[in-house]
C-alpha positions in Angstrom: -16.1 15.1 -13.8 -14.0 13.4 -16.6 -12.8 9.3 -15.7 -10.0 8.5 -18.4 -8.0 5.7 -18.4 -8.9 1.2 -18.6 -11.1 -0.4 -17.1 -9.1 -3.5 -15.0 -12.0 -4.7 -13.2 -15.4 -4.9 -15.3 -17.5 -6.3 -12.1 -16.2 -3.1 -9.8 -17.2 -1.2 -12.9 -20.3 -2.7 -14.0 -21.7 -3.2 -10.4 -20.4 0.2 -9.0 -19.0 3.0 -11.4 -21.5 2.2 -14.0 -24.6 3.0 -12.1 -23.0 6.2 -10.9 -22.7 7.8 -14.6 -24.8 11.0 -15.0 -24.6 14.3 -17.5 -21.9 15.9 -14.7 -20.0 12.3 -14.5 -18.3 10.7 -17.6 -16.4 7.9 -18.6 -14.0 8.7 -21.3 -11.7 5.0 -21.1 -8.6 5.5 -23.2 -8.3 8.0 -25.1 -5.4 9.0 -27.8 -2.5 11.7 -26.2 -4.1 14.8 -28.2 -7.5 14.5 -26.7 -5.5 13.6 -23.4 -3.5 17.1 -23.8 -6.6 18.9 -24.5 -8.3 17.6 -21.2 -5.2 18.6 -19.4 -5.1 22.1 -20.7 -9.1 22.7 -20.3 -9.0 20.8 -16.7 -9.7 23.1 -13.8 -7.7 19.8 -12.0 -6.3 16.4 -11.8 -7.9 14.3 -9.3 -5.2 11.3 -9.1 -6.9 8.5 -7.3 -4.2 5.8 -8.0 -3.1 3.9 -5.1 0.3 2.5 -6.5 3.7 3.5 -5.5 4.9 4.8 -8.2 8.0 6.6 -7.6 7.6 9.4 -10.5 3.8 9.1 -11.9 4.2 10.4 -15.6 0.0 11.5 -15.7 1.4 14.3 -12.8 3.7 15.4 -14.9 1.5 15.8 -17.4 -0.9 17.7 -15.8 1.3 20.0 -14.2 3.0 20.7 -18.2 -0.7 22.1 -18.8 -0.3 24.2 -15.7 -3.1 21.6 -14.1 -2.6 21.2 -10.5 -3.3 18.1 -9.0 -5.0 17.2 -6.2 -3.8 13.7 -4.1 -5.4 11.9 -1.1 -3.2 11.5 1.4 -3.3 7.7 2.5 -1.8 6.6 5.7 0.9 3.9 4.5 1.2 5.1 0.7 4.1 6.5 -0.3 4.6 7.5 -3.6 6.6 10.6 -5.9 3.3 12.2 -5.8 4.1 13.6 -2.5 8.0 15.2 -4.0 6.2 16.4 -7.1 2.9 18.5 -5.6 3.2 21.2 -2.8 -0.2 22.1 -1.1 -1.8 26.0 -2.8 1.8 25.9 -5.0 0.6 23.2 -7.7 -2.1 21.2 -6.1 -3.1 19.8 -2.9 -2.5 16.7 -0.8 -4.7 16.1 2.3 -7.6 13.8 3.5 -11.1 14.6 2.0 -12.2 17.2 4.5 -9.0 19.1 3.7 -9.4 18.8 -0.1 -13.1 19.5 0.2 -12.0 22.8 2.7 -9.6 23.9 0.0 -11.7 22.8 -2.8 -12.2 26.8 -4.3 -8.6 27.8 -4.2 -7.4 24.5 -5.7 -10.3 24.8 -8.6 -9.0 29.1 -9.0 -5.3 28.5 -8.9 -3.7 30.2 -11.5 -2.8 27.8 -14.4 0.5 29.7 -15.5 1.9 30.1 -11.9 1.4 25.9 -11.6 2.9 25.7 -15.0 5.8 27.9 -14.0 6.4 26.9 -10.5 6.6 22.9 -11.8 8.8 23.6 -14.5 11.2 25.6 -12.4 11.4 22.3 -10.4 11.1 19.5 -12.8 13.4 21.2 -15.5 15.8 18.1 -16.4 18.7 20.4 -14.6 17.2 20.5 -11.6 15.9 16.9 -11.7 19.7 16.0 -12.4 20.8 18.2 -9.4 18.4 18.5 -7.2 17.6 13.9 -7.3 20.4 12.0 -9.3 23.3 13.5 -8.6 22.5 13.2 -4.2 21.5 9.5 -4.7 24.7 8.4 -7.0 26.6 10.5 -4.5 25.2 8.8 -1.5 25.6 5.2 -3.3 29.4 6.1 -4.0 30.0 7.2 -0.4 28.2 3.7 1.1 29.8 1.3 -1.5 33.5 3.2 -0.9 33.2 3.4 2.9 32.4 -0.3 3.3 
């Protein structure tokens, strides 16, 4: 297990994290974008523990360029793009831990050049364009025109 990315709360880290660092588990912190591209294509996945709303996470993306899938925990009250932008055995998973743990081997043995082909088929700037601008500017012309 690979932990990238800063550290925003040093006593969490210091007093938890830390102590839980081994030969299987290491902390990486920030690293540049080609060593970042290079874990993403050697990654077997992306475990995205990030708890913010963010409506189009970029690090998915990123992952799923590499033909990484991505693996989610589905959080009662969270809503984020993660859930538009990974369908469960397709290019990831999203579940609870028992479901991720029960699906663990066919996450880990998905095949990286279906995920890579299967996200770029949906996130392809033509389909992004079609498929999410175009319905929203649509739907804000119809409400601000039928008012």
């Amino acid at each position: 297990l690979k932990i990238v990315g800063p550290i925003n709360d040093y006593d969490y880290f210091n007093s938890i994290i830390k102590n839980k660092l081994s030969n299987n588990i290491e902390y990486l912190g920030e690293i540049s974008r080609a060593t970042l591209d290079n874990l993403y294509k050697e990654a077997k996945c992306l475990i995205l523990t990030s708890q913010w709303s963010d409506p189009q996470p970029t690090v998915v993306l990123e992952s799923l360029s590499k033909g990484t899938p991505v693996i989610i925990l589905n959080t009662i009250g969270y809503y984020s793009g993660v859930f538009d932008m990974v369908e469960n055995n397709v290019n990831g998973f999203i579940g609870n831990i028992e479901e991720i743990k029960a699906n663990a081997d066919s996450i880990f043995n998905m095949d990286k050049r279906s995920v890579y082909i299967k996200s770029k088929e949906k996130w392809e700037w033509e389909n992004v364009l079609r498929n999410y601008h175009v319905p929203i500017i649509e739907k804000i012309r119809i409400e601000a025109f039928n008012k």
